[in-house]
C-alpha positions in Angstrom: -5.7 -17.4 -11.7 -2.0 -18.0 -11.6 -0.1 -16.0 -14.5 0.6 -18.8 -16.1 -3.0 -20.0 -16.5 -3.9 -16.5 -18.2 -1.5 -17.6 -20.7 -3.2 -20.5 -21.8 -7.3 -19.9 -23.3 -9.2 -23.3 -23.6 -11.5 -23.7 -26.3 -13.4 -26.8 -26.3 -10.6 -28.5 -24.1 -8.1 -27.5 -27.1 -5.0 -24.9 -25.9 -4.5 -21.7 -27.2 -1.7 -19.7 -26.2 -2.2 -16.0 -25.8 0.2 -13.3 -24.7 -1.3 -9.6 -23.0 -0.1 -6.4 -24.5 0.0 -4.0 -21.5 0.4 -1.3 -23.6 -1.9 -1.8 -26.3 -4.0 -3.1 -23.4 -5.2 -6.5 -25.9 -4.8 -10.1 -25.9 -2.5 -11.8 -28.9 -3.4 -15.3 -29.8 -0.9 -18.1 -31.1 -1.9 -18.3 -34.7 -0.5 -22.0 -35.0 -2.9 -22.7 -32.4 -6.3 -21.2 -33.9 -5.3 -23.3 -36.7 -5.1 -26.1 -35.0 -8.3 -25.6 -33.6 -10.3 -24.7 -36.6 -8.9 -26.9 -39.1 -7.7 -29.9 -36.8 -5.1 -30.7 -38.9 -2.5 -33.1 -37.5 0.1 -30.7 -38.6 -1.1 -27.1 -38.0 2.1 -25.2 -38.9 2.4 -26.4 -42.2 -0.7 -25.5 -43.2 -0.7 -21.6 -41.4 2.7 -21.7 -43.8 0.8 -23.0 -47.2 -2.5 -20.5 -46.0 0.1 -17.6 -45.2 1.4 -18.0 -48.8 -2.0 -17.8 -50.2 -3.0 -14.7 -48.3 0.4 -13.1 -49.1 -0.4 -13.6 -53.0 -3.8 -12.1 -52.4 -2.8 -8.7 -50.7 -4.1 -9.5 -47.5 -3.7 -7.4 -44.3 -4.3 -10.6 -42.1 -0.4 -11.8 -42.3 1.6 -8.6 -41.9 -0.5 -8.0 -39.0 0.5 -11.1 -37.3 3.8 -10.6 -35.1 6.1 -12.7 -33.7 5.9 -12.5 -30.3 7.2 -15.2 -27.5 4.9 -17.8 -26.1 5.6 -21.5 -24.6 6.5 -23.9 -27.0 5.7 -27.4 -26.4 9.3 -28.0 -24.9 8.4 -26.0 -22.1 10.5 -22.8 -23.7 9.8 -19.2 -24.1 9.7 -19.5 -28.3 8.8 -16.8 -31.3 6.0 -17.6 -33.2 3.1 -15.7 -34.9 0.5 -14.4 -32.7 -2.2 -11.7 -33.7 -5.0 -9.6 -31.5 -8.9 -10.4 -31.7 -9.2 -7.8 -34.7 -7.0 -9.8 -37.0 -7.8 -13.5 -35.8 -11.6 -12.5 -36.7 -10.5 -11.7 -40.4 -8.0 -15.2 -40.2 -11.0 -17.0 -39.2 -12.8 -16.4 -42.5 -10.2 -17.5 -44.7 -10.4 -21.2 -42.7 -13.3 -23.5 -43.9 -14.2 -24.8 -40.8 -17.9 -25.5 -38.8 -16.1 -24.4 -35.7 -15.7 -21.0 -36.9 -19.0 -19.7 -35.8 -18.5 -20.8 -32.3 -14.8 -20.1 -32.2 -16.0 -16.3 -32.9 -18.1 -16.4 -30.3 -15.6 -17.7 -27.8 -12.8 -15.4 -28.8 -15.0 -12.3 -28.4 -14.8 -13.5 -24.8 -11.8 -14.4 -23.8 -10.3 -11.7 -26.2 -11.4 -9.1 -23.6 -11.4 -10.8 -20.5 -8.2 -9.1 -19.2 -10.2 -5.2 -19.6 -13.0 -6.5 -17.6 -10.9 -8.6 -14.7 -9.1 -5.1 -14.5 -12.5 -3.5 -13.1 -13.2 -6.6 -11.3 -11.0 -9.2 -10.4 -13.3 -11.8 -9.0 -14.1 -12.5 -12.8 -10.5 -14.1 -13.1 -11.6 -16.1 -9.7 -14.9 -17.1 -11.1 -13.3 -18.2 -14.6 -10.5 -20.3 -12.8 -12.7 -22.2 -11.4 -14.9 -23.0 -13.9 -12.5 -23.8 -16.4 -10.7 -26.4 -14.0 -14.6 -27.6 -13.4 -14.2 -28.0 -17.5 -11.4 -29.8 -17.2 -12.9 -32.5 -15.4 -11.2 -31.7 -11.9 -13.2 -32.1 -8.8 -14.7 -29.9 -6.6 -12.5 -30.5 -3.7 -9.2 -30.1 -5.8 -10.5 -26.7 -7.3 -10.9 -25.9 -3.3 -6.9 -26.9 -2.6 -6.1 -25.1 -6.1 -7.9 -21.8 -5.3 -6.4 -22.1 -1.5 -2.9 -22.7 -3.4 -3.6 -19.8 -5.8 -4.1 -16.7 -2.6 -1.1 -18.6 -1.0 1.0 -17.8 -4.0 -0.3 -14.5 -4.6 0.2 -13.5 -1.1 3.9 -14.3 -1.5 4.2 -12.7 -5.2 2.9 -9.8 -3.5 5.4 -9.5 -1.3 7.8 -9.9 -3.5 6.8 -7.3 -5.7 7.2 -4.8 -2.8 10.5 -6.0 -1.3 12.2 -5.7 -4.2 12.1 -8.7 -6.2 11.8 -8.8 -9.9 9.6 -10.5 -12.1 10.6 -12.8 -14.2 13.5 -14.5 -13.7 14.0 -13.5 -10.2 10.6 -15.0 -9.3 11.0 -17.9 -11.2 14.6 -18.4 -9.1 12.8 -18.4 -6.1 10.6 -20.4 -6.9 12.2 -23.3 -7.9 14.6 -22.6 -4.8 11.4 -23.4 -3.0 10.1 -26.1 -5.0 13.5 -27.7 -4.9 13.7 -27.4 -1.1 10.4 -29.1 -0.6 10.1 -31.8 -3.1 13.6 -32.5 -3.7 13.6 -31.3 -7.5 13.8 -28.3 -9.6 10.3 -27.3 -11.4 11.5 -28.7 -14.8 12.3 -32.1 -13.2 9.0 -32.4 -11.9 7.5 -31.2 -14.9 8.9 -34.3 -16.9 8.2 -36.8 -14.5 4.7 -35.7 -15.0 5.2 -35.4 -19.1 4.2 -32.2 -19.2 5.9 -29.8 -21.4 4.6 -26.3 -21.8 1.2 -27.3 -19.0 1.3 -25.8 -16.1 2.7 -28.2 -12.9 0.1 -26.7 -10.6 -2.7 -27.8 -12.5 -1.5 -31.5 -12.4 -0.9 -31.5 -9.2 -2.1 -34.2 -6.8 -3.6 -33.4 -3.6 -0.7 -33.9 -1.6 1.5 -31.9 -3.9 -1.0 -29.1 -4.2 -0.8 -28.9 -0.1 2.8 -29.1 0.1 3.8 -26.6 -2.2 1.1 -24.2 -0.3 2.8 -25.0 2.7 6.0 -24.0 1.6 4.9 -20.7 0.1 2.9 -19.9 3.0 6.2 -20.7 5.6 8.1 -18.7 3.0 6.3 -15.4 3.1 5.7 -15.9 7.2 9.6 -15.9 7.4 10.2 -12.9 4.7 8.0 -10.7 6.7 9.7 -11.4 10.0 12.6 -11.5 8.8 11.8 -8.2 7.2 13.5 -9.7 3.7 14.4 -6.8 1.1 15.7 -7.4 -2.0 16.9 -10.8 -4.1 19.6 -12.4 -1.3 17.5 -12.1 2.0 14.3 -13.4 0.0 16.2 -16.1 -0.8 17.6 -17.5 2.1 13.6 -17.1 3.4 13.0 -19.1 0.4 15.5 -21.9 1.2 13.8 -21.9 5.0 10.4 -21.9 3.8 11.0 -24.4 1.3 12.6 -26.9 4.1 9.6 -26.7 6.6 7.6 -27.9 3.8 10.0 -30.5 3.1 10.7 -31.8 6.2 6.7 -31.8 6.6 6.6 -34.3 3.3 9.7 -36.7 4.2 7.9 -37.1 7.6 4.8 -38.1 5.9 6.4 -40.5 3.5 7.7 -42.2 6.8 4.7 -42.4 7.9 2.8 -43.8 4.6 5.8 -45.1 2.8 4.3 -43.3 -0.1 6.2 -40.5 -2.2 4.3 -37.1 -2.3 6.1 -36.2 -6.2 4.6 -38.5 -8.4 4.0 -39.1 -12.1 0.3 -39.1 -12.3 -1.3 -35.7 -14.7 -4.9 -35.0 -15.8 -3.2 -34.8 -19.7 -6.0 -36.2 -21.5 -6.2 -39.7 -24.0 -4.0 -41.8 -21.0 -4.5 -45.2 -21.3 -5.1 -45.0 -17.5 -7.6 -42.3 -17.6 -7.7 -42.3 -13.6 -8.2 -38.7 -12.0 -6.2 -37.5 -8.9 -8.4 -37.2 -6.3 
């Protein structure tokens, strides 16, 4: 699974955000979001604010234990909001009527330690991709090109990470150098032409795109390591070179086809076109 994937839980094809602690070694969960899910109320942060009011009157533990911690908002931003671990989502859950609490307990014991258990083995994060993109309606030979995508990227990650690249912002940088050099636009251009906001690209990706962007990761790390690339500037001018192979790949195949590789279609649910990319 790609980091931005463990960020995001599914629970009965409804997002919850979630953030990992590395130090308290526990998930925190989007409070806004367990409302949602639980009460499916059209507006799910008014009523955490009128439920947080009633719990505050009452003494309760449950809302100074939520912190505000920074998750993606649906404008595709890194923004505050309240998030809380397993313990104190359990005791939230009781104070929501709701005949999805029983079930939601049962999923959140699950997913709320998921991250201790891929530790000891990581094939469980593997296994759990997968079946959550089979969940999600993809087909099997997409999940194949996503998995393929996902090594590719780690591979690259990986040698970042011991070349002296930092993550975060430096890794976002290059990728979009690389994204930008293949496809022609940044990451957050793509991302609206798709209308996605705070979704991951990579999981609305169409075959073609899926491929591409593999390509260009893959050309990119082949370069670094002869190339020998160390630090932010030589990594990316690999980038830049990896990213072009890729590119000049698509433009050669939109000759051919007179088809565009970037396109607008997603697998965001209730389209009017519910057509899948195949």
């Amino acid at each position: 699974m790609t980091e931005n994937n463990k960020l995001i839980a599914i629970f009965e094809d409804q997002p919850v955000r979630r953030t990992w602690n590395a130090k308290e070694e526990k998930w925190y969960f989007s409070v806004v979001d367990i409302i949602g899910v639980l009460s499916q109320s059209s507006d799910p942060r008014n009523y955490w604010k009128v439920l947080k009011n009633r719990l505050n009157k009452e003494g309760s533990e449950v809302v100074t234990k939520c912190n505000q911690l920074k998750m993606i908002a649906p404008d595709g931003k890194m923004r505050e909001t309240d998030a809380a671990d397993v313990e104190t989502i359990f005791r939230l859950v009781q104070s929501v009527p709701s005949p999805k609490a029983e079930p939601f307990k049962l999923w959140l014991a699950k997913v709320g330690y998921e991250r201790m258990q891929e530790t000891v083995d990581p094939e469980l994060a593997v296994n759990r991709g997968r079946k959550t993109w089979q969940m999600m309606g993809r087909s099997q030979k997409w999940i194949e090109q996503r998995m393929m995508s996902v090594e590719t990227r780690n591979k690259l990650t990986d040698y970042w990470s011991e070349h002296g690249i930092e993550k975060g912002q430096e890794f976002a940088k290059l990728t979009n150098i690389i994204h930008q050099e293949w496809s022609g636009l940044s990451v957050k251009t793509h991302k609206k032409i798709k209308n996605l906001t705070y979704h991951n690209l990579r999981d609305h990706m169409s075959e073609a795109e899926i491929i591409f962007t593999a390509l260009a990761e893959l050309s990119t790390r082949q370069i670094s390591e002869k190339e020998k690339a160390e630090g932010y500037s030589q990594n990316e001018i690999a980038a830049k070179k990896g990213g072009q192979i890729s590119g000049n790949a698509r433009k050669a195949l939109e000759d051919q086809t007179g088809k565009r590789v970037v396109n607008s279609e997603n697998f965001l649910p209730n389209k009017k076109d519910p057509k899948q990319l195949k």
